[in-house]
C-alpha positions in Angstrom: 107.5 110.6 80.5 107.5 110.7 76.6 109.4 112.8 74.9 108.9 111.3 71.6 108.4 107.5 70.3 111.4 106.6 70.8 112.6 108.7 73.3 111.6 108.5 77.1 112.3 110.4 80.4 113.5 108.1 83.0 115.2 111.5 85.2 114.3 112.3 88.9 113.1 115.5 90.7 114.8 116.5 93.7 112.5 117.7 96.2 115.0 116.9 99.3 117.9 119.6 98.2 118.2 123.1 100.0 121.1 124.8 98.1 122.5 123.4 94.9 126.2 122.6 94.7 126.7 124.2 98.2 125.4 127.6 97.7 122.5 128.0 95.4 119.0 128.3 96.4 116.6 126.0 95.2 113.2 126.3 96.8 111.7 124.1 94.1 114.2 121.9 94.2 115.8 120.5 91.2 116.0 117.8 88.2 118.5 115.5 87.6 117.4 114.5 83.9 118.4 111.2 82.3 116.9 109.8 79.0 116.1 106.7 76.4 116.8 105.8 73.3 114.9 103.3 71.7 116.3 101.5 68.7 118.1 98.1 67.7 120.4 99.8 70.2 119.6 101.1 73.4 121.2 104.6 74.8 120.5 106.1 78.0 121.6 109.4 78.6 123.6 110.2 81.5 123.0 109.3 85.3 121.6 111.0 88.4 122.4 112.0 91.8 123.8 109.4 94.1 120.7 109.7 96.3 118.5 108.8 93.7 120.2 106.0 92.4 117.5 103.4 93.0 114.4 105.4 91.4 116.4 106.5 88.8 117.3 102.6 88.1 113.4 101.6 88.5 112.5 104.0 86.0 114.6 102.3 83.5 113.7 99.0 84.1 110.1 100.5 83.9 110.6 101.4 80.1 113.1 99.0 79.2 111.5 95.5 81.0 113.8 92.7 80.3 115.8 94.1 77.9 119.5 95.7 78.7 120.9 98.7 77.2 123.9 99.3 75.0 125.2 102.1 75.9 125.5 104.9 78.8 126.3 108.3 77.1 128.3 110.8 79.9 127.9 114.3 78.8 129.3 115.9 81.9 131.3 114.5 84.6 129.6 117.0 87.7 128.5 114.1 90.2 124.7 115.3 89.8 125.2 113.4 86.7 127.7 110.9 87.1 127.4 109.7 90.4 125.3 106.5 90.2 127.9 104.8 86.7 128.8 102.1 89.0 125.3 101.2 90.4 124.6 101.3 86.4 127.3 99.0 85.6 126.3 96.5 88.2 123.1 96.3 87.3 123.6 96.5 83.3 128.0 95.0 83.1 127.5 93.9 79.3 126.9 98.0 78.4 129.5 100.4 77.0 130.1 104.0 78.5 130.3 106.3 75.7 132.4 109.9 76.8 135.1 111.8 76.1 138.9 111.0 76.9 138.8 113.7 79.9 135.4 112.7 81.3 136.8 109.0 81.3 140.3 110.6 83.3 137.3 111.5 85.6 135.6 108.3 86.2 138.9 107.2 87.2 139.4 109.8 89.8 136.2 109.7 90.9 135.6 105.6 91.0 139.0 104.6 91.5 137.8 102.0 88.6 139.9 100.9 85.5 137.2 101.7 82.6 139.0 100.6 79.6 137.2 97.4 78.4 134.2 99.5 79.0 135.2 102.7 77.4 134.0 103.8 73.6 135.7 107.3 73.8 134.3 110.0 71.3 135.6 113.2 70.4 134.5 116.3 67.9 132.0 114.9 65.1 132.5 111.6 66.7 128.9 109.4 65.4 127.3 106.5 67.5 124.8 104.8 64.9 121.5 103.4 67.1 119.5 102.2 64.1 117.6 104.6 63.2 119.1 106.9 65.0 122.7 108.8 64.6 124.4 110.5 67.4 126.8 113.1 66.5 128.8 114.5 69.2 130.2 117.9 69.7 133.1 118.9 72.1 132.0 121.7 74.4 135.0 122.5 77.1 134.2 124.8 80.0 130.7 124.3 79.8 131.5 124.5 81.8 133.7 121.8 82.6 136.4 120.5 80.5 135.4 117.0 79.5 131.4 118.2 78.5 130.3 116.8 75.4 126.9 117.6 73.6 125.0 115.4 71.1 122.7 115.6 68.4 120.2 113.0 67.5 119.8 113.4 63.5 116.8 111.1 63.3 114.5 113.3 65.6 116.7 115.9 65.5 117.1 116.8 69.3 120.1 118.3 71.0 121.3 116.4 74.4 122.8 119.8 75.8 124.3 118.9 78.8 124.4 121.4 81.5 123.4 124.2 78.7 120.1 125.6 78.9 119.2 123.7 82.4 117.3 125.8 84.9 116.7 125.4 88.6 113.2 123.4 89.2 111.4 120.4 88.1 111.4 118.9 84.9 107.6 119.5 84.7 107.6 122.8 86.2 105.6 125.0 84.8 106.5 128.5 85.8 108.6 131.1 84.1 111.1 129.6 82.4 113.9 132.4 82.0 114.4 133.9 85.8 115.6 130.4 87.2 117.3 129.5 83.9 119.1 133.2 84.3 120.3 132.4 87.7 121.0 129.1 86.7 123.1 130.6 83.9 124.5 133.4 85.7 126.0 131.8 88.5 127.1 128.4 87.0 127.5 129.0 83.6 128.1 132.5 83.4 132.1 133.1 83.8 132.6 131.1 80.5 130.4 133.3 77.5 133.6 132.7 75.4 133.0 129.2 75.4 129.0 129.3 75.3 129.1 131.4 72.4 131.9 128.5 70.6 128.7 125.9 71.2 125.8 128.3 69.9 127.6 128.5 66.8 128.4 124.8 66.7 124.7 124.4 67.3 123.4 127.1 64.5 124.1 124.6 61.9 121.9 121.7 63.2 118.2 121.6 62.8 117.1 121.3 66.3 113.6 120.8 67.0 114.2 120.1 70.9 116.5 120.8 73.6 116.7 117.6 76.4 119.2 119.5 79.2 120.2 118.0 82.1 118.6 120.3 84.2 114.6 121.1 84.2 111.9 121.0 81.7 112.8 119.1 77.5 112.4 122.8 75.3 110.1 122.1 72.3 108.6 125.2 71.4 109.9 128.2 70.3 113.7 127.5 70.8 114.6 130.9 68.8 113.9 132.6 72.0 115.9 129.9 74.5 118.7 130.9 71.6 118.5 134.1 71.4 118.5 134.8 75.6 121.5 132.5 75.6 123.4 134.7 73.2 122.8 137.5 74.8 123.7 135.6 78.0 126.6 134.3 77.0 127.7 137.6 75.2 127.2 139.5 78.8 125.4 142.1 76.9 122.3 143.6 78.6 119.2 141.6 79.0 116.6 144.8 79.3 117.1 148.2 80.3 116.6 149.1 84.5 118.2 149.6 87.0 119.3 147.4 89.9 119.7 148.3 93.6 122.4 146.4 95.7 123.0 147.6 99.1 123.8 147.0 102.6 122.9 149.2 105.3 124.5 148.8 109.3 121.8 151.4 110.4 119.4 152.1 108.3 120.7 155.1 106.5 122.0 153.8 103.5 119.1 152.1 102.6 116.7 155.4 103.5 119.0 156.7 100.6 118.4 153.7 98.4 115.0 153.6 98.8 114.9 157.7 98.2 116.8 157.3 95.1 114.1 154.1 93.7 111.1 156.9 94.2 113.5 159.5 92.2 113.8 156.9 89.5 110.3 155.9 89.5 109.1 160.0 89.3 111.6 160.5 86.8 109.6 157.3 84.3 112.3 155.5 84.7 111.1 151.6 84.6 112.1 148.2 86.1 114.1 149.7 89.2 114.7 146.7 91.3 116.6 146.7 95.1 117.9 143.9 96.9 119.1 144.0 100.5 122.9 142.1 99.8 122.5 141.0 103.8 119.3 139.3 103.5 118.4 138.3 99.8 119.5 135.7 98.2 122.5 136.3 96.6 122.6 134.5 93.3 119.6 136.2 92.3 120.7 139.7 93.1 123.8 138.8 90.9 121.6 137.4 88.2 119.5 140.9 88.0 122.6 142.4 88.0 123.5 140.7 84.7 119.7 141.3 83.3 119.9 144.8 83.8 121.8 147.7 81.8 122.6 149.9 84.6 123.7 149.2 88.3 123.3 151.1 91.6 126.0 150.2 94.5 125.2 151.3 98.1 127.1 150.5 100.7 129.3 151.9 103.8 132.7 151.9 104.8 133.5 149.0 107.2 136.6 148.8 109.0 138.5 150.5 106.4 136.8 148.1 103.5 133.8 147.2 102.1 130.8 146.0 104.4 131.1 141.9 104.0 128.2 141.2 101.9 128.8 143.9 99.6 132.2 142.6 98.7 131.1 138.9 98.4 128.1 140.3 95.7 131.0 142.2 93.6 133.6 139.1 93.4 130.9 137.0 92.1 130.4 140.0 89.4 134.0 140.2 88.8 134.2 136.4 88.9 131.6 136.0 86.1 133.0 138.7 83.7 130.6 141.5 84.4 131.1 144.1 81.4 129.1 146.7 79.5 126.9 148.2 82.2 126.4 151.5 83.7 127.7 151.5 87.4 127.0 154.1 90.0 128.1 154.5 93.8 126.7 155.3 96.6 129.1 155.5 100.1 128.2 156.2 103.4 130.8 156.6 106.1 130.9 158.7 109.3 134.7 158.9 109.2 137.1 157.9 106.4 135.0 157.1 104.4 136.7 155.0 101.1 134.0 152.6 99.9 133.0 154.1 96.8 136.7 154.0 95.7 137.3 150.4 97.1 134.1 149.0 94.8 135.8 151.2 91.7 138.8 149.5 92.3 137.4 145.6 92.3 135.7 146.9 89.0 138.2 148.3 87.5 138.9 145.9 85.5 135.3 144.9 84.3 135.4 145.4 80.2 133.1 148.4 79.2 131.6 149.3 82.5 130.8 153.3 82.6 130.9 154.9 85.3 128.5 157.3 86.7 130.3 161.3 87.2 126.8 161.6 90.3 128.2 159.5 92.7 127.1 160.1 96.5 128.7 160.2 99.9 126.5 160.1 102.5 128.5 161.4 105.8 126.4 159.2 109.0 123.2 160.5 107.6 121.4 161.8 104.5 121.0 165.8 104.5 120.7 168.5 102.1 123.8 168.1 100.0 123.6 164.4 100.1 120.2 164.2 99.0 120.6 167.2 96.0 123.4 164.3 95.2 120.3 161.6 94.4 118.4 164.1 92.3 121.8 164.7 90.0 122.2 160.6 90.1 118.6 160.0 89.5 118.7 162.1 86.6 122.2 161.0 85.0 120.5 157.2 85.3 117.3 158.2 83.4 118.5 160.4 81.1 120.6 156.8 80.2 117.5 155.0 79.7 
């Protein structure tokens, strides 16, 4: 694939995967991008996957032909990436391997190889001249690992952006770009915004005209809005107003309340009011809507003097990835004891910003009169928040 004259695609799709680094979801599988410079010198861009090694290799002997190139470029040590150096030094042993001092620490501990008559190590503002072409490189720990590097072509003035702005899917994919980028962010990326937001305004002072990630389709058009959602990504502030829905339910009653309250947000005008069933939906995208969303419903019961499993599971990875500065309500159900509702508080309590809702609801076995007056008084506290 093209990307521009000089540039080519020689990356994989990975059709084979079911869940990405052990516990993502990928039903349209994912990418493993790798690219081409063309010039007196010859860059390629990162590796792939172990298992597709030998594609990965044929694709750059498809664009390359005889000739050898000069250099591999390792943006990110993650073995998605890195895994197939070796193959590449066996088949190419006169190139260099251009990273930064941590990422070659890495290739040691991952190789158990000595790389030091290979190594060209850059650093901040480091510059690898092609011809024509001028890489600059720009440091970008914890993202979200601590060896990453980014670099910027001057000549067609692209950003190689590592793991930043990758999404779940195939590099050609042609479906929405921002739900599987968002979970992608969310649960990768997400628990380092500090960091994210260091890069973005690295990055404001170059004149990008593409984005090649490592992950999923090159980003040509309209970059202001792939900006723009990453800021407010990385700055964990709300991506739309709505409302989210996470529950669990043993017997059924907590989600007849859930699914009572969705029809008393939807009468009251509220809009995007979204539920997700914590025992049977995927995970990493409840989590993600739960970032995309201002405000944030939690429904769940008392389970052996805790927190039902799933439940618990869905608000570590919230805590875990800084949730802050949404709108949280509770819902608890409990037939004796019932302590849920203070157990969630507690695993938020220190979220930044979070407020919470004064119409919280205890269910007591099953929904009746005062429970259900409870939902109206939440219903109404979440709208009039809209």
């Amino acid at each position: 694939m093209e990307i521009t004259t000089s540039i080519k695609y020689v990356g994989v799709n990975d059709n084979i995967i079911d869940l990405f680094e052990g516990q993502y979801p990928v039903p349209n599988g994912i990418s493993y991008n790798s690219y081409v410079i063309l010039d007196e010198k010859i860059a390629i861009m990162d590796t792939v996957d172990i298992k597709f090694t030998s594609e990965w290799l044929k694709n750059i002997s498809s664009v390359l032909g005889e000739k050898a190139p000069d250099y591999l470029v390792v943006h990110h040590m993650e073995p998605d990436h890195s895994a197939s150096i070796m193959d590449f030094l066996k088949a190419y042993p006169d190139s260099k391997i251009v990273a930064s001092s941590k990422a070659f620490t890495m290739m040691k501990q991952f190789f158990d190889y000595d790389f030091s008559d290979k190594q060209i190590v850059v650093a901040e503002n480091s510059t690898l001249c092609l011809g024509q072409h001028t890489l600059t490189f720009l440091t970008a720990p914890m993202v979200h690992w601590p060896e990453v590097i980014v670099s910027y072509d001057s000549f067609e003035k692209v950003l190689f952006s590592a793991d930043g702005f990758g999404k779940f899917g195939f590099s050609d994919s042609q479906d929405n770009w921002e739900d599987e980028a968002r979970r992608y962010y969310i649960g990768i990326v997400g628990k380092y915004g500090a960091q994210v937001q260091a890069l973005l305004k690295k990055a404001t002072s170059l004149d990008i005209c593409m984005i090649c990630p490592l992950h999923g389709p090159v980003l040509k058009d309209n970059l202001s809005h792939y900006l723009q959602l990453y800021n407010t990504w990385s700055s964990y502030s709300p991506e739309e107003d709505g409302i989210v829905l996470a529950y669990t339910s043993v017997y059924g009653n907590t989600k007849k309340a859930v699914m009572m309250l969705k029809q008393m947000l939807i009468n009251n005008g509220c809009k995007n009011v979204v539920d997700y069933d914590l025992a049977r939906s995927d995970l990493t995208l409840a989590v993600s809507e739960a970032f995309r969303y201002s405000k944030l419903v939690l429904a769940t019961t008392t389970y052996n003097s805790d927190i039902f499993p799933f439940m618990k599971e869905f608000l570590n990875h919230l805590k875990e990835r800084g949730f802050k500065n949404r709108t949280v309500a509770f819902i608890e159900n409990g037939s004796w004891a019932p302590v849920a509702a203070k157990l969630m508080g507690d695993i938020l309590g220190d979220c930044k910003n979070i407020t919470f809702c004064q119409n919280n609801v205890r269910i007591l076995s099953s929904l009746n009169d005062e429970s259900k007056t409870a939902l109206e008084a939440l219903a109404n506290e979440l709208c009039k928040a809209e």
